[in-house]
C-alpha positions as CSV (number, residue, x, y, z in Angstrom):
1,X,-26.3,5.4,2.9
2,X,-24.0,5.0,0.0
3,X,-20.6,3.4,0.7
4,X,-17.1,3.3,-1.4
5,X,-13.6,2.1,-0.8
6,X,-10.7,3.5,1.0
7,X,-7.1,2.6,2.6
8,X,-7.3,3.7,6.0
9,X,-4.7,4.2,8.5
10,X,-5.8,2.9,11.7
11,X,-2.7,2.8,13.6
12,X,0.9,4.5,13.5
13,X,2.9,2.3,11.4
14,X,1.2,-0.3,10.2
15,X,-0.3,-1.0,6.8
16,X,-3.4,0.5,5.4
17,X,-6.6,-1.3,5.5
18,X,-8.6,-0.7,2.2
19,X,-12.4,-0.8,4.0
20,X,-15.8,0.4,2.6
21,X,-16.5,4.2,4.5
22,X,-19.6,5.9,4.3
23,X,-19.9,8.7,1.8
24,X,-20.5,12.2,3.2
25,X,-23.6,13.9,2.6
26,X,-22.8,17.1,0.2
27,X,-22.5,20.4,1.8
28,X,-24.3,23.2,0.5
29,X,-22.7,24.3,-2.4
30,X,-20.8,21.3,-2.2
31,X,-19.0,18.3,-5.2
32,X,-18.5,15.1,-4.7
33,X,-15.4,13.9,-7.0
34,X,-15.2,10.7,-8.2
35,X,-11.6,10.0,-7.0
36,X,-9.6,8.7,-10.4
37,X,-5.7,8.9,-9.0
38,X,-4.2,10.5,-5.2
39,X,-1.0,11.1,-4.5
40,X,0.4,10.4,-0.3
41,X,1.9,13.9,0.6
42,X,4.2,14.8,3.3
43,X,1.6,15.3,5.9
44,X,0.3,11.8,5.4
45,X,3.6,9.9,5.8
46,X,3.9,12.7,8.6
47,X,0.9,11.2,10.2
48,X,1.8,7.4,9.0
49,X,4.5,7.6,11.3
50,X,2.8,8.6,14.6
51,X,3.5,12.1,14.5
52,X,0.7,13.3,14.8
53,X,-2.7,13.5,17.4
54,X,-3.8,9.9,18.5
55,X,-7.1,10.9,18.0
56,X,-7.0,11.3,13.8
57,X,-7.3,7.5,13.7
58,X,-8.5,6.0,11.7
59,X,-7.4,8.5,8.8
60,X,-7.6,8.4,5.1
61,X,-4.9,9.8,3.6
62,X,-4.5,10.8,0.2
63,X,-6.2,14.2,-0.3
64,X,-3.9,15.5,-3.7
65,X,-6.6,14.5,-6.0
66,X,-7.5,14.2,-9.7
67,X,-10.8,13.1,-10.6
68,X,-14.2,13.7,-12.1
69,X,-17.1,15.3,-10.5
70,X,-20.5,13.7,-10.4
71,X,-22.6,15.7,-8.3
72,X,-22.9,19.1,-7.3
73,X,-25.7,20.7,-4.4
74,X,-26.3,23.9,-5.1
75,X,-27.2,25.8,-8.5
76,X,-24.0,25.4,-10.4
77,X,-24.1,23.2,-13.0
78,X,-21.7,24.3,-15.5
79,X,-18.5,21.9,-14.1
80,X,-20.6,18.5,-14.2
81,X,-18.5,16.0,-15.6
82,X,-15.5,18.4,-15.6
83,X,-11.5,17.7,-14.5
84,X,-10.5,18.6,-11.1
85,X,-7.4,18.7,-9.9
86,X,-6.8,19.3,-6.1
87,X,-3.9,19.4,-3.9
């Protein structure tokens, strides 16, 4: 399976680990984005500093995204290669 790099958060506190994660198998009718910038959001810092479940660890935060898409599983195929901007 395909691998890529991401900071993790795998404890409450301390600093993110930047480790290689498998990639996800696409959903029907799913993208996969290759991730160009990502913001932290409230929730994440939220998260960062242990307010939240125990059992979210490890977490990658980080899910305001802009990037390119670079595969799509289904039958749309006019957005390859477009934008996207999520958050």
């Amino acid at each position: 399976m395909e691998t890529c790099k991401a900071a993790v958060i795998t404890g409450f506190n301390d600093p993110t680990e930047m480790r290689d994660v498998q990639m996800p198998d696409l959903e029907p009718t799913g993208m996969l984005v290759e991730v160009e910038a990502a913001t932290l959001c409230g929730t994440d810092v939220h998260i960062w500093h242990n307010a939240a479940n125990p059992k979210m660890l490890p977490y990658i935060p980080g899910h305001e995204t802009a990037g390119r898409i670079v595969a799509i599983n289904g039958e749309r195929y006019d957005v390859h290669g477009d934008e996207l901007k999520e958050g």
